[in-house]
C-alpha positions in Angstrom: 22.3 -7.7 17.1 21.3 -10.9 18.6 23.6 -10.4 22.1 24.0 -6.9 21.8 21.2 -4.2 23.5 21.1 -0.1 23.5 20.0 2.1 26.9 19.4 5.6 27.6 17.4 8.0 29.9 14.8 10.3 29.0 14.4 14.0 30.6 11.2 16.1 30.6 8.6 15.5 28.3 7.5 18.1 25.9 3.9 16.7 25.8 3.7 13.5 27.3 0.5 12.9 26.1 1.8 12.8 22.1 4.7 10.8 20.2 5.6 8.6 17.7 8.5 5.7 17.2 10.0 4.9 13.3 11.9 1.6 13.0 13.1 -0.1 10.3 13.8 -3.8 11.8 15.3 -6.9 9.6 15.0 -10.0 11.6 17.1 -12.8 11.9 16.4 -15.9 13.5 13.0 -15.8 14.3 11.4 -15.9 18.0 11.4 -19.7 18.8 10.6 -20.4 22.5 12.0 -16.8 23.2 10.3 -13.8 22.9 11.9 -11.0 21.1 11.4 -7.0 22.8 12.7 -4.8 20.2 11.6 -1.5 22.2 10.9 -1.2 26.0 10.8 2.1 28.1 10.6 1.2 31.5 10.1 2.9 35.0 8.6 0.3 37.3 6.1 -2.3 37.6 2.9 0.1 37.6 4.6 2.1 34.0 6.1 0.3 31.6 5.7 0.2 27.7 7.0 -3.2 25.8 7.3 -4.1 22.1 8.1 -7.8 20.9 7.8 -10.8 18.4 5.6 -13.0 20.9 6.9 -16.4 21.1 3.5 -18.2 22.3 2.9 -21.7 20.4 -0.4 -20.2 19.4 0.8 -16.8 18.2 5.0 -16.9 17.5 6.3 -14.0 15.5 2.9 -11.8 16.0 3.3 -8.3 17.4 2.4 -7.7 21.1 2.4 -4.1 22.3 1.6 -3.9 26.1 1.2 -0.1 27.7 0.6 0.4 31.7 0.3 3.8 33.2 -0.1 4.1 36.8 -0.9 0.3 37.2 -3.5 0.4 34.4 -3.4 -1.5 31.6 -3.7 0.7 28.7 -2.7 -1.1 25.6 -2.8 -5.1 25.5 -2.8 -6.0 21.9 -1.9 -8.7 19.8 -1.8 -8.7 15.7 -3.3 -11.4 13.6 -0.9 -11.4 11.3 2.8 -12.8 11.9 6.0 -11.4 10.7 8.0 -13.7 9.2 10.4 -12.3 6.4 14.4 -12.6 7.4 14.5 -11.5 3.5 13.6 -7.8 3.8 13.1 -4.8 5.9 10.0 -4.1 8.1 9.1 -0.2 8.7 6.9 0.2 12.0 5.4 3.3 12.9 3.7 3.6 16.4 1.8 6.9 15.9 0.3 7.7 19.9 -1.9 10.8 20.9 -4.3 10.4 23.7 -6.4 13.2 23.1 -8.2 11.9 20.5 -11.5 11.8 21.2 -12.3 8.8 19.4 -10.9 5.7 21.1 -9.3 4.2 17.7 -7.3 7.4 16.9 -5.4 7.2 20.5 -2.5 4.2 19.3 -2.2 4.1 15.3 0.6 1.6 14.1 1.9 1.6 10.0 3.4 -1.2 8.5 5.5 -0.3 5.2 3.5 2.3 5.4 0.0 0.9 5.5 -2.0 0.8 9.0 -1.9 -2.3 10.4 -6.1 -2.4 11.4 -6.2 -5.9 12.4 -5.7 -7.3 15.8 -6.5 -9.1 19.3 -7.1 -6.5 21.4 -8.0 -6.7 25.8 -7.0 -3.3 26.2 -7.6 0.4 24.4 -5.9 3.3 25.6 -8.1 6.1 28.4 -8.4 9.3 26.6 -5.6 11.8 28.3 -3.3 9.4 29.4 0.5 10.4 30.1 2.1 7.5 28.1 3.3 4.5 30.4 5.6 3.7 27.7 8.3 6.3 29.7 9.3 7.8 26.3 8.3 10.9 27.4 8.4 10.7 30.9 11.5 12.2 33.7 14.4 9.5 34.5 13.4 6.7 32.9 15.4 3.1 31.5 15.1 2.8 27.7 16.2 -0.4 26.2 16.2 -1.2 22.6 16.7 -4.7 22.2 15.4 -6.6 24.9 14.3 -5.8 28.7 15.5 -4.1 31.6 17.3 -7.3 32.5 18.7 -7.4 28.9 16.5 -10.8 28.4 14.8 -11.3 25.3 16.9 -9.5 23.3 15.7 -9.3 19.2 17.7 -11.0 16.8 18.0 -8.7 13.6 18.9 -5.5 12.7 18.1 -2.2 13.0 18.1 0.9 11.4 17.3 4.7 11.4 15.3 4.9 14.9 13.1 8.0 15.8 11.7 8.6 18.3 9.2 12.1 18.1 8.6 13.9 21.9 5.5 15.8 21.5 3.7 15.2 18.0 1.9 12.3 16.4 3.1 11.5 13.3 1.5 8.9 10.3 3.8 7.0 8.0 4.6 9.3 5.2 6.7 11.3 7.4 9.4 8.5 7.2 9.1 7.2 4.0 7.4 7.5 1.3 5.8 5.1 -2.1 8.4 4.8 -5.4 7.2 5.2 -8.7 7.1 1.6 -9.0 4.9 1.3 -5.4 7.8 0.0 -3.2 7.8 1.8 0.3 10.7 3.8 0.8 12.9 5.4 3.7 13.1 8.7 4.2 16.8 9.2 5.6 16.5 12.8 7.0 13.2 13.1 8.2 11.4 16.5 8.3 10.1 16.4 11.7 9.9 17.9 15.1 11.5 15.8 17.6 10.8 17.3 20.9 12.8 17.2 24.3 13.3 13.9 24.4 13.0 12.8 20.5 16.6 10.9 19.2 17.5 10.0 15.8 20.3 6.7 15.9 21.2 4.2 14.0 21.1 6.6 10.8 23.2 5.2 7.9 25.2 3.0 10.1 25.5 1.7 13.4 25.9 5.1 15.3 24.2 5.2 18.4 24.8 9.2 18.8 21.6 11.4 18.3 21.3 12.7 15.0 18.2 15.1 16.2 20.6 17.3 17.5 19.0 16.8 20.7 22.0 15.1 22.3 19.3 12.3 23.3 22.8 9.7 22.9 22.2 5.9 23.7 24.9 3.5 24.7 25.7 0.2 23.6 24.8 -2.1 26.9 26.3 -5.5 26.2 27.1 -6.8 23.2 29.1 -5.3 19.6 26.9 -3.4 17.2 28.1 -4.1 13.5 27.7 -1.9 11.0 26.5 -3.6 7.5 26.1 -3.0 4.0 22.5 -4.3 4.0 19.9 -1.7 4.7 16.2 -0.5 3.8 17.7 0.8 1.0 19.6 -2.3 -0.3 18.8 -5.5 0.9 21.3 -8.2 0.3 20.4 -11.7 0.3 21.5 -14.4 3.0 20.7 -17.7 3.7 17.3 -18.6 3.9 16.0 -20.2 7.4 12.3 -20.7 6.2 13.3 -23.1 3.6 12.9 -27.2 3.7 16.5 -28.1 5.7 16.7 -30.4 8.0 15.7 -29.6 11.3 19.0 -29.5 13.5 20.7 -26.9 11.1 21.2 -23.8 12.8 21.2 -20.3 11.4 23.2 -17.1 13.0 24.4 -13.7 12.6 21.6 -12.5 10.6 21.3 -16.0 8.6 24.8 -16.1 7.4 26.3 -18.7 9.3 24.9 -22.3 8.4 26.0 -25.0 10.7 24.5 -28.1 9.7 24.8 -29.4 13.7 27.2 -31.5 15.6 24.9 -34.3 15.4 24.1 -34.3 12.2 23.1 -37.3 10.7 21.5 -36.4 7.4 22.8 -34.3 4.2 21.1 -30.3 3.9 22.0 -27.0 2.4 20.7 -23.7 2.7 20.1 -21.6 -0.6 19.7 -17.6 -0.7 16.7 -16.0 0.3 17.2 -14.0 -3.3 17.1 -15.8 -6.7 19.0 -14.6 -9.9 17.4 -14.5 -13.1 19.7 -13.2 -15.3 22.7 -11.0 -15.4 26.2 -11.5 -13.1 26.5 -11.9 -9.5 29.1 -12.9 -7.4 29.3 -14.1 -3.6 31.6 -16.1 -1.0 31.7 -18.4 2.0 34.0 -19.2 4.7 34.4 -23.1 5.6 34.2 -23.0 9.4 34.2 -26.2 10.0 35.1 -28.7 7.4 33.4 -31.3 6.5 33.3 -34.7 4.2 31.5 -33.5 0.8 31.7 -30.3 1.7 29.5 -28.2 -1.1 29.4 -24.8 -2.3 27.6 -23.8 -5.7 24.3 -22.6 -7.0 20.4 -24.4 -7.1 17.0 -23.7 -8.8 15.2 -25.7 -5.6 15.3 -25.5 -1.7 16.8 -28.3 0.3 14.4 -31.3 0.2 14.9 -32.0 4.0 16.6 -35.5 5.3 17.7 -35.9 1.2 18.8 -33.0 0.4 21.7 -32.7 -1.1 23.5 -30.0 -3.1 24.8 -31.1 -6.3 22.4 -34.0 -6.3 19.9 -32.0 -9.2 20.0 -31.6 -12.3 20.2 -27.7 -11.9 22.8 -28.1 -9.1 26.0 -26.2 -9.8 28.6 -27.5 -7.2 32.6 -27.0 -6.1 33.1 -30.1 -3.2 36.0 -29.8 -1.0 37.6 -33.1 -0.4 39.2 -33.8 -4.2 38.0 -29.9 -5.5 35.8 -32.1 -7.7 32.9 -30.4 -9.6 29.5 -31.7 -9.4 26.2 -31.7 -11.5 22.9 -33.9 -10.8 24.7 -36.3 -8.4 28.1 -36.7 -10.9 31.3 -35.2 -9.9 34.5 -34.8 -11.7 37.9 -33.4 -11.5 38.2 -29.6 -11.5 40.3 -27.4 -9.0 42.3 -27.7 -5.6 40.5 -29.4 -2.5 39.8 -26.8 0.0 39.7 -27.2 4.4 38.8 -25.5 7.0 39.1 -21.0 6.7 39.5 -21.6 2.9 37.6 -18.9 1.1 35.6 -20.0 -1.7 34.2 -17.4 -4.2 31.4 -18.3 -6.9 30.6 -16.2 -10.0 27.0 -16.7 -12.3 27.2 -15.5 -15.7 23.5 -15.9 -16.5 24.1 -14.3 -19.5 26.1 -16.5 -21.2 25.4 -19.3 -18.6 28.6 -20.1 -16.9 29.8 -20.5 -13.3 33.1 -20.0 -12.2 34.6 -21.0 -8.6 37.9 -19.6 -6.9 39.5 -20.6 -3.5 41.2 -17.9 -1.6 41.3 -15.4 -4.8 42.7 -17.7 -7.3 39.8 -18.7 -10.1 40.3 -22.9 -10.8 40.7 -24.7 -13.8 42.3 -21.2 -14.7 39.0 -19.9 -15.1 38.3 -16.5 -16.2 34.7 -15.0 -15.4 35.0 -11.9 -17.5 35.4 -14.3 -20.7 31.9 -14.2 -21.6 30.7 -16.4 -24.3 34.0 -18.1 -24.2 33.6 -19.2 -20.9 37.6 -19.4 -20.2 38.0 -22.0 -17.6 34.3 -22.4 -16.4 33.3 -25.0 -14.3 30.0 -25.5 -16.3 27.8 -24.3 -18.9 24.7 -24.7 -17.0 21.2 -24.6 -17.9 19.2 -21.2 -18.4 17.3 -20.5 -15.9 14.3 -20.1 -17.4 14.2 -24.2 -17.9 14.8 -24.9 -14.2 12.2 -25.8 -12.0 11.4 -22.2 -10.7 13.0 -19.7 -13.0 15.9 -18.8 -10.8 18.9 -19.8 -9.1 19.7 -19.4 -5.8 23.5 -19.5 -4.3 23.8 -22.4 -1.9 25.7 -24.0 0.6 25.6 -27.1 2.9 27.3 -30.7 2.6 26.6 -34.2 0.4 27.2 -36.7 3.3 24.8 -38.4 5.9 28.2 -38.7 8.2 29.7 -35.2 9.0 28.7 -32.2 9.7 29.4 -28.8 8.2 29.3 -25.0 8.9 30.2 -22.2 6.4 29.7 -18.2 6.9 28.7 -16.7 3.4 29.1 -12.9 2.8 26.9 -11.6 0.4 28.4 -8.1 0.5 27.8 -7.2 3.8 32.0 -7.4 4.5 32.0 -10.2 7.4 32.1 -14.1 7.8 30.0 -13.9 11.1 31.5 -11.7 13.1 35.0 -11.0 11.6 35.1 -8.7 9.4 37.3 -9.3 5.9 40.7 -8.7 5.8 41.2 -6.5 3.6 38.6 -5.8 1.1 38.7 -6.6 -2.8 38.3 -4.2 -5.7 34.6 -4.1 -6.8 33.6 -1.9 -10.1 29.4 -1.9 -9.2 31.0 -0.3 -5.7 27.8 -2.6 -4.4 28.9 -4.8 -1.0 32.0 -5.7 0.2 34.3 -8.8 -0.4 37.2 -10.1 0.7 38.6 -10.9 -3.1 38.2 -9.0 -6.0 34.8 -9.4 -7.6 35.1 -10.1 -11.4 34.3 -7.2 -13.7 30.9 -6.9 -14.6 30.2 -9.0 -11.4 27.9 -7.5 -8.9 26.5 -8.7 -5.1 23.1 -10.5 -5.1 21.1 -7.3 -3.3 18.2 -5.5 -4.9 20.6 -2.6 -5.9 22.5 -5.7 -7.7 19.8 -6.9 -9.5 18.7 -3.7 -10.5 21.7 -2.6 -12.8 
């Protein structure tokens, strides 16, 4: 969603006074020197409602909510915490009602369900106030995703939006605890949404009201993709917090990893989620090929200016330029080289430790990754992962060469190497993500519904 931006118009308020916002948000890159407005309703200077990542160098990825009705600043606050997960979903609530008659009870905002009580505050809203925010005022610009001169614009993903007209609502009334004490989404809502509430974004990237309201939005600018990922299956991607070098650049949602046209030192990115033990499956797209190009599995994150994938002792690695294999720095004959749009496909049987690699559907050394203890054709038998340095492995990718440069787009299950969708998509028994190739029986996408079976 990071070039693409949704507007409406709202109508007559049912209590102007009253309402509430849901949003489940998954960030991508995170703000940077930009600032990030996820929800704006605008009417003019003097009323105007913002929501954003703040990209200040003393406060980046804090949330900064800014009200003004009638040329008074009503709400100028700033949290002390800062949200940085690209891993998993956020839930925010912003629960409003202005005739409270204590001051603290006017503007209430959850977090995964928990109130978020701790912020820099210049500003608490009047008691009584018709909400500058124009989300429940008469002919009015709503933007999600950046401003009214689609600047700013969030980098992420969204997911089941409502917005309640009329009634201030807590938390619980769009999701709720597990029996294990993981906040949940509530996909159908029981709630009154008012003349200008809208539901969007519900189970997919349909921007048509779901309240029944007819409260539609239209995509701006931009092409809103529909992925697998969601509140209620998170699949991993590649993680932009870890220790890569500094010029590698991360897009569409972390899933494109170009290791820069200048590049001058070796890097890889690893998943943001780490297996443990049973069978997972994943693949990349080489965008742009590169000398000792690598693709595998790790137990560590990049160690910066030396990191190099396949250079450990609990690296797992396919390279591209003689389709060696490689292990702690020593490589060896194995499969076909791969170039540039080559699809390269790598199954972990940490069950009977082996890891299997296949280039455009066909498995290498005639490897079989439904052969179990047998390993048929495995690359390695690699170390269990409870002897690595942290426990797990991660899926990786990146290149082993000071000189070149390299970009891959991974798909965890989410059906697209950056923007383009696959081709035609592969059988898959767990029914869990979707791949270009068939994923190996038994074989599963790293996601929490994946390493939950």
């Amino acid at each position: 969603m990071a070039n693409t931006y949704l507007t409406s118009n709202t109508g007559t308020a049912t209590n102007a006074k009253k309402f509430t916002l849901s949003m489940w948000i998954k960030r991508g890159n995170l703000s940077g020197s930009t600032a990030q407005r996820f929800y704006q309703g605008y009417k003019d200077g003097n009323n105007r409602f913002y929501i954003m990542f703040d990209s200040t160098s003393g406060n980046p990825d804090t949330l900064w909510i800014y009200a003004v009705t009638g040329g008074t600043i009503e709400l100028y606050w700033s949290s002390n915490r800062k949200f940085r997960d690209t891993n998993g979903w956020y839930h925010f609530v912003f629960s409003a009602d202005s005739t409270q008659a204590s001051q603290g009870d006017r503007f209430k905002v959850y977090v995964n369900g928990v109130e978020e009580t701790s912020w820099t505050k210049t500003n608490n809203p009047s008691q009584n106030i018709d909400w500058g925010n124009q989300l429940a005022q008469t002919n009015n610009d709503l933007t999600i995703s950046g401003t009214e001169s689609q600047s700013q614009l969030f980098d992420g993903s969204m997911s089941h939006i409502n917005f309640i007209d009329g009634t201030a609502y807590d938390a619980t009334a769009f999701g709720e605890y597990d029996a294990n004490g993981v906040w949940k989404i509530k996909t159908s809502p029981s709630v009154t949404y008012g003349n200008n509430g809208f539901f969007i974004l519900k189970d997919g990237n349909s921007v048509t009201d779901q309240s029944g309201n007819g409260n539609n939005f239209t995509v701006g600018g931009g092409t809103l993709t529909n992925t697998e990922d969601s509140p209620s299956n998170v699949f991993a991607t590649m993680n932009p917090l870890d220790g890569h070098i500094s010029h590698m650049v991360f897009s569409h949602g972390n899933n494109t990893v170009d290791n820069g046209s200048t590049a001058s030192n070796k890097s890889y990115a690893r998943s943001t989620l780490g297996m443990s033990s049973g069978k997972f499956y994943f693949e990349a797209k080489n965008i742009t090929n590169a000398n000792f190009q690598t693709i595998g599995i790790t137990d560590r994150e990049s160690g910066g200016v030396s990191g190099e994938l396949g250079g450990s002792s609990a690296d797992y690695v396919y390279r591209n330029d003689a389709g060696q294999k490689g292990n702690n720095n020593s490589f060896s004959s194995y499969g076909n080289s791969y170039t540039t749009n080559d699809i390269i496909g790598c199954a972990v049987d940490l069950d009977n430790l082996k890891i299997y690699f296949s280039k455009n559907g066909v498995w290498q050394n005639s490897g079989d990754p439904t052969s179990g203890a047998t390993g048929t054709g495995a690359a390695f038998t690699i170390t269990a992962p409870s002897l690595t340095s942290t426990g797990f492995y991660f899926f990786g990718v990146g290149d082993s060469t000071a000189a070149n440069s390299s970009k891959w787009s991974a798909n965890f299950g989410n059906g697209y190497f950056g923007t383009t969708a696959v081709a035609s998509a592969g059988t898959n028994a767990s029914g869990i993500g979707i791949f270009e190739y068939d994923v190996p029986t038994g074989y599963t996408a790293l996601s929490t519904k994946g390493l939950n079976l």
